[in-house]
N, C-alpha and C positions, 0 to 999 in steps of 0.2 A: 159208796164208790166216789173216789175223787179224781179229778184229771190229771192223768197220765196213768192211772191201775192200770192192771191187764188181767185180763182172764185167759187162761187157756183151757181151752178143749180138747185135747188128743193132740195133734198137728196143727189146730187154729188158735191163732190167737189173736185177740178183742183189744183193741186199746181205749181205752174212754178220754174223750177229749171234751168233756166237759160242754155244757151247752154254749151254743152260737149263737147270741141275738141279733135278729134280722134275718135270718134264714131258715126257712121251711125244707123239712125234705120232702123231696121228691119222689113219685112212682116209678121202679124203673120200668122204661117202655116195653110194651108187649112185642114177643119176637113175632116176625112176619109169616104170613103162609108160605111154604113150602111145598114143594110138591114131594112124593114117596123119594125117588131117585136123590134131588138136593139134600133129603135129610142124611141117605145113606151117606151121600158125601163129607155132608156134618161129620156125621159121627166118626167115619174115618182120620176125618181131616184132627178131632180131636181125641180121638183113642188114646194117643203117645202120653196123655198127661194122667193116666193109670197111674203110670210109671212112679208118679208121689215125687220126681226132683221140681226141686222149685223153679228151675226155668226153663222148662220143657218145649223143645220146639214143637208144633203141629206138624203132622205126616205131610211127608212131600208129596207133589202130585203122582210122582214114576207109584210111591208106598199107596195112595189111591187108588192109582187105576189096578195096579195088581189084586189088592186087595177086593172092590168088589169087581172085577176080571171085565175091565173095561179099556179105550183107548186113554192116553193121557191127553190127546185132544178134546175126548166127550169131559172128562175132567177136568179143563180147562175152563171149556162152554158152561157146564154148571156153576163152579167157581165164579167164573164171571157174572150169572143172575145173582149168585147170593151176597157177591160185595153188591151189586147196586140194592137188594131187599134191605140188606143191613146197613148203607149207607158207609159202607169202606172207599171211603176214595184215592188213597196213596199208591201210587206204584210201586213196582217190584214187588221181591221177598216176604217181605212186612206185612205186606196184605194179608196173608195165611193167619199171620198170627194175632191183626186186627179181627179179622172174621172170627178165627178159633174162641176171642175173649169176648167178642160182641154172641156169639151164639151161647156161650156157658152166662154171662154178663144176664142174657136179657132172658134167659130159660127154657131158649130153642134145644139146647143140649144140657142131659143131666148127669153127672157124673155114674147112676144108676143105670141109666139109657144105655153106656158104653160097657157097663158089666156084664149087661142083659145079652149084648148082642156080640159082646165079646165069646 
């Protein structure tokens, strides 16, 4: 294998960028406790990426709260623990979609997880 090959896998694919001296990889960080309710949130918030398009927005809060048959203010209030758990700090929109990457990111949600419960 040299730098730049690619592998692909199905829909993944691998580019080799050949080693980097001077830098170690890293563990990606453990995702945080949760409580039952925040994960249901999780998983809703990233069900839409089933879907396999490659720039998939995360379910809005209104697609939330319907979904597990809640207000979009209690959905709000969870949201808001799980960006401070996950360290999202940006305003607006964007936030969904930090959180959405940082929960697939760090293994809080598994693309399995959303099958399961789909």
């Amino acid at each position: 294998v040299h730098s730049g090959d690619e592998i692909v896998l199905g829909r993944l694919r691998v580019v080799f960028h050949g080693p980097v001296r001077g830098k170690e990889t890293a563990a990606i960080a453990q995702p945080p406790q949760v409580t039952h309710r925040e994960r249901d949130v999780l998983l809703a918030l990233c069900r839409p990426l089933l879907t396999g398009d490659a720039f998939t927005e995360p379910a809005s809060i209104r697609t939330i709260a319907a979904e597990l048959v809640v207000s979009e203010a209690a959905v709000k209030q969870h949201l808001s623990r799980l960006y401070d758990k996950f360290d999202v700090g940006a305003q607006g929109e964007r936030r969904r979609v930090q959180l959405a990457n940082a929960a697939v990111t760090r293994g809080a949600v598994k693309l399995g997880d959303l099958r399961a419960d789909g």
